[in-house]
TORLUM-859576 format. One record per residue: residue number from 0; x negated, y, z negated of N, C-alpha, C, O in turn. Coordinates in steps of 0.05 Angstrom, whole numbers, m for minus. Atoms other than C-alpha are relative to their C-alpha. Layout:
<nupas>
> n_n_xx_n_yy_n_zz_ca_xx_ca_yy_ca_zz_c_xx_c_yy_c_zz_o_xx_o_yy_o_zz
> NUM_X_Y_Z_X_Y_Z_X_Y_Z_X_Y_Z .
...
</nupas>
This chain:
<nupas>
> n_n_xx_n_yy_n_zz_ca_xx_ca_yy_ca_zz_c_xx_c_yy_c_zz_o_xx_o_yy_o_zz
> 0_m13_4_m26_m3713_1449_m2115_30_m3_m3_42_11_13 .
> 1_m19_5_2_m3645_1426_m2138_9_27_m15_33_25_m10 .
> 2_3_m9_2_m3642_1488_m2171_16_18_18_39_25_15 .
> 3_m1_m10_m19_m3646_1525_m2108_30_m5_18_49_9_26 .
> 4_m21_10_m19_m3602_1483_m2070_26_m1_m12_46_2_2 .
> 5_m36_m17_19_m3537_1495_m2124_m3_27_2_16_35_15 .
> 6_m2_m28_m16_m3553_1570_m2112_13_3_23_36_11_25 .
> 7_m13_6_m22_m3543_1560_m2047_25_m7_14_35_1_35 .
> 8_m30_9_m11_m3481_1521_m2044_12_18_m13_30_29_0 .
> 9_m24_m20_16_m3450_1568_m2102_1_25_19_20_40_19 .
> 10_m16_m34_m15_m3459_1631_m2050_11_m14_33_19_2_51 .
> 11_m5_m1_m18_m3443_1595_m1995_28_m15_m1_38_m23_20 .
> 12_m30_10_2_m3374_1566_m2022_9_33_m6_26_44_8 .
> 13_m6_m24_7_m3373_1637_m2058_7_16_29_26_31_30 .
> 14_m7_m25_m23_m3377_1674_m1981_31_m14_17_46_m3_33 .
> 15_m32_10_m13_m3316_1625_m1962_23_6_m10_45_8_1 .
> 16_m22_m2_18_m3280_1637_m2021_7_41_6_28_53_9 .
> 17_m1_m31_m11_m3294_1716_m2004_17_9_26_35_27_29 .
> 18_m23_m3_m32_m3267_1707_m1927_26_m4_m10_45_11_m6 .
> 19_m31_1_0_m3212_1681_m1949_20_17_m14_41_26_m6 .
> 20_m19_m21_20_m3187_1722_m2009_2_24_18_24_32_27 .
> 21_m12_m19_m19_m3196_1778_m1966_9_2_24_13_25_31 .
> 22_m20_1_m28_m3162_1760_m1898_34_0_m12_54_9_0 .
> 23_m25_2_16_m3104_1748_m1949_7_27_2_20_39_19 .
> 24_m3_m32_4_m3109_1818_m1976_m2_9_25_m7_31_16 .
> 25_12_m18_m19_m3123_1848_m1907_26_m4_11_36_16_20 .
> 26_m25_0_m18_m3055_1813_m1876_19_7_m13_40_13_m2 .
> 27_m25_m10_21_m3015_1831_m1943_4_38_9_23_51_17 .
> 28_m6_m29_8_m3031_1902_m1946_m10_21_28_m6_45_33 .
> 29_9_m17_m23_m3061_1924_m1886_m35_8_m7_m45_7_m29 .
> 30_27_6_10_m3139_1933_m1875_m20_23_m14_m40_18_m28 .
> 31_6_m19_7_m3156_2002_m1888_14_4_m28_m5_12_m42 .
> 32_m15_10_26_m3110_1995_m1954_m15_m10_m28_m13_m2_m51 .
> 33_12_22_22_m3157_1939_m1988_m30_13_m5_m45_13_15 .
> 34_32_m6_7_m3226_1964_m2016_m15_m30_m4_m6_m53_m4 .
> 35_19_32_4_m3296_1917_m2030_19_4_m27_34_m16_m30 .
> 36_m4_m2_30_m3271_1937_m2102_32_m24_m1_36_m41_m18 .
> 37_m21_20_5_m3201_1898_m2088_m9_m29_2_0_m48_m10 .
> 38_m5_32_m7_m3229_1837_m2058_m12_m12_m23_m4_m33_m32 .
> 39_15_10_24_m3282_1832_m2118_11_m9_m22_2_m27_m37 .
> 40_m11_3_24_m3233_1838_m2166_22_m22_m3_33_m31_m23 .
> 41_m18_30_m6_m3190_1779_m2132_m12_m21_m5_m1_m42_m11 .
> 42_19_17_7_m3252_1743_m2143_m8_m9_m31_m16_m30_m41 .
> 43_16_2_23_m3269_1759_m2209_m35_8_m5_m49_4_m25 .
> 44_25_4_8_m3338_1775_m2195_m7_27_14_3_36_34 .
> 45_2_m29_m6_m3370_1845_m2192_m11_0_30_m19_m18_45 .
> 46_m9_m18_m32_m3369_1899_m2126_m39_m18_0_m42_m37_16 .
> 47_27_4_m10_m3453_1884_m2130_m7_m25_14_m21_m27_34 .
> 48_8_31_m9_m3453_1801_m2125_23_1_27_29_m21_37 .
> 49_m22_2_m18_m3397_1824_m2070_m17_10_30_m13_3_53 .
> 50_7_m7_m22_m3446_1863_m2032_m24_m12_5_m37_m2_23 .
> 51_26_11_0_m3506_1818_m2040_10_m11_25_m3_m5_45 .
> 52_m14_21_m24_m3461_1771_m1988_2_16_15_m16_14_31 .
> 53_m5_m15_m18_m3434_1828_m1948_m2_22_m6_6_31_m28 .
> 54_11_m25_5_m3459_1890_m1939_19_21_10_8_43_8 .
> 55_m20_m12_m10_m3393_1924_m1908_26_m24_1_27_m49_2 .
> 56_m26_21_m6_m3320_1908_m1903_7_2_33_28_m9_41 .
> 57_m3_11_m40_m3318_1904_m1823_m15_m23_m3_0_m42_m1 .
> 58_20_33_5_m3375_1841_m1835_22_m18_m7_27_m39_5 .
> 59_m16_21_16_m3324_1811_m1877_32_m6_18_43_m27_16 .
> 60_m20_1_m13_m3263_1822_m1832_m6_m14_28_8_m31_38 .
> 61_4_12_m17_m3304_1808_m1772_m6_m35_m12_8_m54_m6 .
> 62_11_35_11_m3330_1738_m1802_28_m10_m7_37_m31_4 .
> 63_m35_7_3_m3256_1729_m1825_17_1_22_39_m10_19 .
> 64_m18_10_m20_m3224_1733_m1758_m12_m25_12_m1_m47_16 .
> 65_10_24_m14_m3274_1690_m1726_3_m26_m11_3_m47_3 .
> 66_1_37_25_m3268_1629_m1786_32_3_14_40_m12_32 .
> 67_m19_8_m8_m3202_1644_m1775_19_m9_23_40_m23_22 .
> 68_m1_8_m36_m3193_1637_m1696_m6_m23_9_9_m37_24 .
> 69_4_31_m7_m3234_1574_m1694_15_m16_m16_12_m38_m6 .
> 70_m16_11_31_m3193_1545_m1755_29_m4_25_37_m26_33 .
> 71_m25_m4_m13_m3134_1558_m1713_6_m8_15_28_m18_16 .
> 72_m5_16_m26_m3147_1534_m1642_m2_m27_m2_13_m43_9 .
> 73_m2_30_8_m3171_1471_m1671_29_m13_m3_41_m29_11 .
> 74_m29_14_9_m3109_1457_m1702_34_10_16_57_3_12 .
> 75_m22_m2_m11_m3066_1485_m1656_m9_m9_31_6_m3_50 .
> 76_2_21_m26_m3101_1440_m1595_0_m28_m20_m15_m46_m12 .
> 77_m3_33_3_m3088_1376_m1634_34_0_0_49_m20_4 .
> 78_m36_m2_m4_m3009_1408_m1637_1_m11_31_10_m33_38 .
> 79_m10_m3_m30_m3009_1418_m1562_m6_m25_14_6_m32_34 .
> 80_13_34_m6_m3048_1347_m1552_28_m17_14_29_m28_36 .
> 81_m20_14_5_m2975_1319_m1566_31_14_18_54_7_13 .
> 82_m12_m22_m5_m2940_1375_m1524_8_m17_40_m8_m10_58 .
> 83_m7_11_m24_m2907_1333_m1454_m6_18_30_m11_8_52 .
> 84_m3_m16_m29_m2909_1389_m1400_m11_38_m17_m12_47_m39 .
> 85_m1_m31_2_m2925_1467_m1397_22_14_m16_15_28_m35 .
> 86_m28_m4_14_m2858_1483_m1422_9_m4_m33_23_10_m47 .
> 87_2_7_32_m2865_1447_m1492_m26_21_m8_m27_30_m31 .
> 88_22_m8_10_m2928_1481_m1496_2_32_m7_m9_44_m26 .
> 89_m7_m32_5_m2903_1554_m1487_22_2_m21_25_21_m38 .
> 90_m19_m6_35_m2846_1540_m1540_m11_m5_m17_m1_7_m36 .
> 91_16_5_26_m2890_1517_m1588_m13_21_m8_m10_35_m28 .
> 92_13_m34_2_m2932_1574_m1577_7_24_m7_m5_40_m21 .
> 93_m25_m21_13_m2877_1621_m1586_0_m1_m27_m6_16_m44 .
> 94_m14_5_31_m2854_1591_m1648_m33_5_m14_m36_20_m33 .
> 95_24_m15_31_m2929_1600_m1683_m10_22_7_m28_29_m8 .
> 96_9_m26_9_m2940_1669_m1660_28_11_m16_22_20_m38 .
> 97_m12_m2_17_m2874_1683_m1687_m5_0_m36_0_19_m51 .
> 98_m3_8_27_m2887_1653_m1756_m38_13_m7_m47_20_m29 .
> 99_19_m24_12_m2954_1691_m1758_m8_28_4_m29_39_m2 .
> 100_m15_m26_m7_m2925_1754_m1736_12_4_m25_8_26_m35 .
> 101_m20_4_24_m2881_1741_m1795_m19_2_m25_m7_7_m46 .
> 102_10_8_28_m2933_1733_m1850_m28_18_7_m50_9_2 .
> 103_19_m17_m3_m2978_1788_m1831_18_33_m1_39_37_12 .
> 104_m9_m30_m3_m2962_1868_m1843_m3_4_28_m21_m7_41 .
> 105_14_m6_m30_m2959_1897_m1775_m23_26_m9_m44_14_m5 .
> 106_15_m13_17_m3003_1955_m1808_m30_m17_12_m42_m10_32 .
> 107_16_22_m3_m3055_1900_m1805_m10_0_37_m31_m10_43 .
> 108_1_m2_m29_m3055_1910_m1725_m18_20_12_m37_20_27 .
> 109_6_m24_m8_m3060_1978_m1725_m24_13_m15_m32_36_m11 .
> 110_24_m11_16_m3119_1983_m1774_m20_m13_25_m35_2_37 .
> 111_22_15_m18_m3159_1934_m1728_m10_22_24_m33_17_33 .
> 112_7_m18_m26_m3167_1989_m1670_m21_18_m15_m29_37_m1 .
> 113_20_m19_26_m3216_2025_m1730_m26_m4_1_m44_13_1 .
> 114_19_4_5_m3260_1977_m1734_m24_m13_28_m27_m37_27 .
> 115_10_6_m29_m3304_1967_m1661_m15_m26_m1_m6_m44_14 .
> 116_m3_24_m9_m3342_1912_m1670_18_m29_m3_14_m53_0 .
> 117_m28_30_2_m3277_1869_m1682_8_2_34_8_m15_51 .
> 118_m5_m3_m32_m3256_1899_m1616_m19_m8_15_m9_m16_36 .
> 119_10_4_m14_m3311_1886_m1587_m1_m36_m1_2_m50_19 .
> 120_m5_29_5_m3309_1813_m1611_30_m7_23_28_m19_44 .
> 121_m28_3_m23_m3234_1812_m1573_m7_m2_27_m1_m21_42 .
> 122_9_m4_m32_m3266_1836_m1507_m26_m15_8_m40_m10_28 .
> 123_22_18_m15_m3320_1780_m1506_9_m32_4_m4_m50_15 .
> 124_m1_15_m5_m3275_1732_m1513_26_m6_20_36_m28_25 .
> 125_m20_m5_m28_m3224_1755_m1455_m7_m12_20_13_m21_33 .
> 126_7_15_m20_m3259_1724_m1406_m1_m31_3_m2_m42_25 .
> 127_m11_31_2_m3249_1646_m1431_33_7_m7_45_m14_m5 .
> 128_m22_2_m3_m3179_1667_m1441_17_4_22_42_1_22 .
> 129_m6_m6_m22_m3171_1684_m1379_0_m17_24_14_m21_43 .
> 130_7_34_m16_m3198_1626_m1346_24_m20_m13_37_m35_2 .
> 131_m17_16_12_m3152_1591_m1398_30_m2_10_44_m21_13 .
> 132_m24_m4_m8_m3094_1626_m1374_7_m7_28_30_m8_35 .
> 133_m6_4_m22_m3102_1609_m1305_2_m29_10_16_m39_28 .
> 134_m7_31_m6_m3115_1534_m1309_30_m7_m19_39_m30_m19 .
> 135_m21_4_12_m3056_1537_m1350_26_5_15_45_m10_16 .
> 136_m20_m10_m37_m3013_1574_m1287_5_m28_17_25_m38_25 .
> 137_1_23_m27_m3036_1515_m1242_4_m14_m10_14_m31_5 .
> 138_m14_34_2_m3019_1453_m1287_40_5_m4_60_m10_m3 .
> 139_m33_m7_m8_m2949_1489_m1288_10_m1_31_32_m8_39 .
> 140_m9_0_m35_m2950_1495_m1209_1_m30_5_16_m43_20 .
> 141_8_37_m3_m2974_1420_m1215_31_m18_m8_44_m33_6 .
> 142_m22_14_6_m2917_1399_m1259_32_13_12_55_4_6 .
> 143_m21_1_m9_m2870_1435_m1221_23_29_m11_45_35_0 .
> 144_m8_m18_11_m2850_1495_m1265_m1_24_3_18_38_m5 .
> 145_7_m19_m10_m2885_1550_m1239_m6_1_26_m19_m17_37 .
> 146_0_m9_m27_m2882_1584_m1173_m20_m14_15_m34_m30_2 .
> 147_36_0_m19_m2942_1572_m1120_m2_19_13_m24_22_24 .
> 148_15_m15_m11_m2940_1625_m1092_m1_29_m5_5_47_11 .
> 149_17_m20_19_m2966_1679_m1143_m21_m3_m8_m32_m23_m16 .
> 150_28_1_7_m3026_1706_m1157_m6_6_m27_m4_29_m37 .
> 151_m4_1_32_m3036_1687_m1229_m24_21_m11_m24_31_m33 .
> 152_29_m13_11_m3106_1724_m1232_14_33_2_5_49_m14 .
> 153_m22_m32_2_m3056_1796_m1219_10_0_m15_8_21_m28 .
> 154_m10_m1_24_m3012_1770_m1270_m12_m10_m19_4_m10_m37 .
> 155_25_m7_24_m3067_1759_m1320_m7_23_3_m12_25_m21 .
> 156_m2_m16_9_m3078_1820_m1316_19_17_m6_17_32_m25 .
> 157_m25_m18_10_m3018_1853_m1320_16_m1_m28_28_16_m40 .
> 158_m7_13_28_m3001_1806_m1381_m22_20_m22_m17_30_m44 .
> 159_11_m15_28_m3057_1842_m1416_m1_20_m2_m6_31_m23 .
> 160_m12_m28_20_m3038_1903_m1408_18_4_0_18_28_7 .
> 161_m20_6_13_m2980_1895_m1424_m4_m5_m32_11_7_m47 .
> 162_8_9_14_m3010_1865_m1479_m18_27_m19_m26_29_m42 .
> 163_18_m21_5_m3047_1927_m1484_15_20_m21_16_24_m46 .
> 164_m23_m12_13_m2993_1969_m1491_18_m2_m17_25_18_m29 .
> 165_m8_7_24_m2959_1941_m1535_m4_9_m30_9_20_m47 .
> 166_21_1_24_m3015_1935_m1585_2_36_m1_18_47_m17 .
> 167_2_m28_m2_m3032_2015_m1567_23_21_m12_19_42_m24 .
> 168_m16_m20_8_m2963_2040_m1577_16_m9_m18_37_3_m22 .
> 169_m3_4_23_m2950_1999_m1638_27_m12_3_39_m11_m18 .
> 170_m28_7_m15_m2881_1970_m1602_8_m14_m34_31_m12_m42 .
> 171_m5_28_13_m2887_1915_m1666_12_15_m22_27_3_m38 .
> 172_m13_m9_19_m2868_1973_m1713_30_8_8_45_12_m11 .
> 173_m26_m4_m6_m2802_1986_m1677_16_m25_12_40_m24_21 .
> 174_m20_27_m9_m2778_1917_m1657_m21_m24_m12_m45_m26_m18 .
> 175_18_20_14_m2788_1854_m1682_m9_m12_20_m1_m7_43 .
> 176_9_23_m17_m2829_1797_m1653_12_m7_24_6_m4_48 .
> 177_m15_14_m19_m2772_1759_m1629_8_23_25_0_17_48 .
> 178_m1_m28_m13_m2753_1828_m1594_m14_0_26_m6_4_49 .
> 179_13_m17_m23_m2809_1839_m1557_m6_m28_14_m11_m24_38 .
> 180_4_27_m26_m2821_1756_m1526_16_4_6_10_19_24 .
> 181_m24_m3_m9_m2750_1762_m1511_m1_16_31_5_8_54 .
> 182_m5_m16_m26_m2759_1828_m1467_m18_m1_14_m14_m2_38 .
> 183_21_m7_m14_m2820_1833_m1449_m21_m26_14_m34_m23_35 .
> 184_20_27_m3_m2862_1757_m1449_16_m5_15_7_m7_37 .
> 185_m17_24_m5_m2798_1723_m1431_9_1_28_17_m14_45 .
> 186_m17_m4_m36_m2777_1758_m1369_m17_0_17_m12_m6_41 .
> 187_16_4_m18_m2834_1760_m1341_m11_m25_8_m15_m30_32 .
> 188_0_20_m11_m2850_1693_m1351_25_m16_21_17_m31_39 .
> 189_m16_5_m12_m2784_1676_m1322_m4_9_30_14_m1_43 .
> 190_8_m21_m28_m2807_1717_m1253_m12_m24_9_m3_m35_28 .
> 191_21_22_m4_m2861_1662_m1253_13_m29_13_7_m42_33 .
> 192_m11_25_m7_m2816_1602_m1253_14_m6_24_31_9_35 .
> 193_m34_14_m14_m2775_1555_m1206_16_m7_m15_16_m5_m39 .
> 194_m29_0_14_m2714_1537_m1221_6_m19_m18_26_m19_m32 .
> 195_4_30_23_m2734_1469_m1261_m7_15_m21_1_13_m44 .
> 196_18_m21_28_m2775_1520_m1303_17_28_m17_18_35_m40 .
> 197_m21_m18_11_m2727_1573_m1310_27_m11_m10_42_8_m17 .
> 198_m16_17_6_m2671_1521_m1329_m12_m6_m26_1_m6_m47 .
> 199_10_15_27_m2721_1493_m1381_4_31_m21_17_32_m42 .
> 200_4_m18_26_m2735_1562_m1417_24_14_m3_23_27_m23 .
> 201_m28_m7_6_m2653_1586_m1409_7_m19_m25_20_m13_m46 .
> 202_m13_17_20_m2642_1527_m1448_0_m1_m28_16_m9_m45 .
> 203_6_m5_24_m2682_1548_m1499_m4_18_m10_m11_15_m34 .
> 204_m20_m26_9_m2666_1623_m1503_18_m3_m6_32_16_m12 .
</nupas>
């Protein structure tokens, strides 16, 4: 029995240690780039004990965004916990897509449109972000920052495609990050605000 149960833990630290080495490789080099044969060999342990765990590299990429998505909101809702108003909350926000804009190939973006059920993963979880984005509208109308009288459920959508577009026409290889919140996030959020709100985010452009 004990036996068994160290098997067990060795492939199931082994499939963490797998996610991870390859989300590494996948944001270094881009995802189409990295073979099973690279991530195995980051491991040390042959392509076969690579595919016993995963039987494709989309499995491994999809299971590696998801560890990494929940990994992320966790720790970036105990940031925002500490975050006074709407306003702190969208510069903060800025500043870590920035810094993981920064530490990812854009390459890495444009491979993702390849693999469908990752996309399809994206488009199931549009609909709690969407809800997200809107109670997030109204504690800004609440505190005073955002308009009242826009219809945030029009501009959720317009945000995503926008968002769309972006992604589609690869904007991230011809401007940087900062670039594109600047022109494109920034002004539109600015459309959104009153004048307490648009005061707060001048201040900090």
């Amino acid at each position: 029995m004990r036996d068994i149960t160290n098997l067990n833990d060795y492939r199931q630290s082994l499939r963490h240690r797998i996610i991870e080495n390859a989300m590494q490789l996948f944001w270094k080099h881009g995802i189409r780039a990295v073979k099973m044969d690279d991530v195995a060999h980051s491991l040390s342990i042959s392509k076969r004990t690579l595919y016993e765990i995963f039987s494709t590299k989309e499995e491994v990429l999809l299971e590696g965004l998801t560890t990494y998505r929940q990994q992320h909101a966790e720790e970036l809702g105990q940031q925002l916990a500490c975050c006074r108003d709407v306003m702190d909350i969208l510069l903060y926000v800025y500043r870590d897509k920035i810094e993981e804009f920064r530490r990812v190939n854009p390459v890495f973006f444009s491979d993702l449109q390849l693999y469908p059920e990752v996309m399809l993963s994206f488009e199931s979880d549009r609909e709690r972000q969407h809800k997200e984005f809107l109670d997030f509208m109204q504690r800004g109308v609440n505190e005073g920052f955002f308009r009242s009288d826009i219809d945030f459920e029009l501009v959720g959508k317009m945000l995503s495609a926008l968002g769309n577009y972006l992604m589609t026409n690869e904007l991230y290889r011809t401007y940087s990050i900062e670039q594109l919140f600047r022109n494109m996030v920034f002004v539109t959020l600015r459309g959104l605000c009153t004048k307490k709100g648009a005061d707060r985010l001048d201040t900090f452009l």
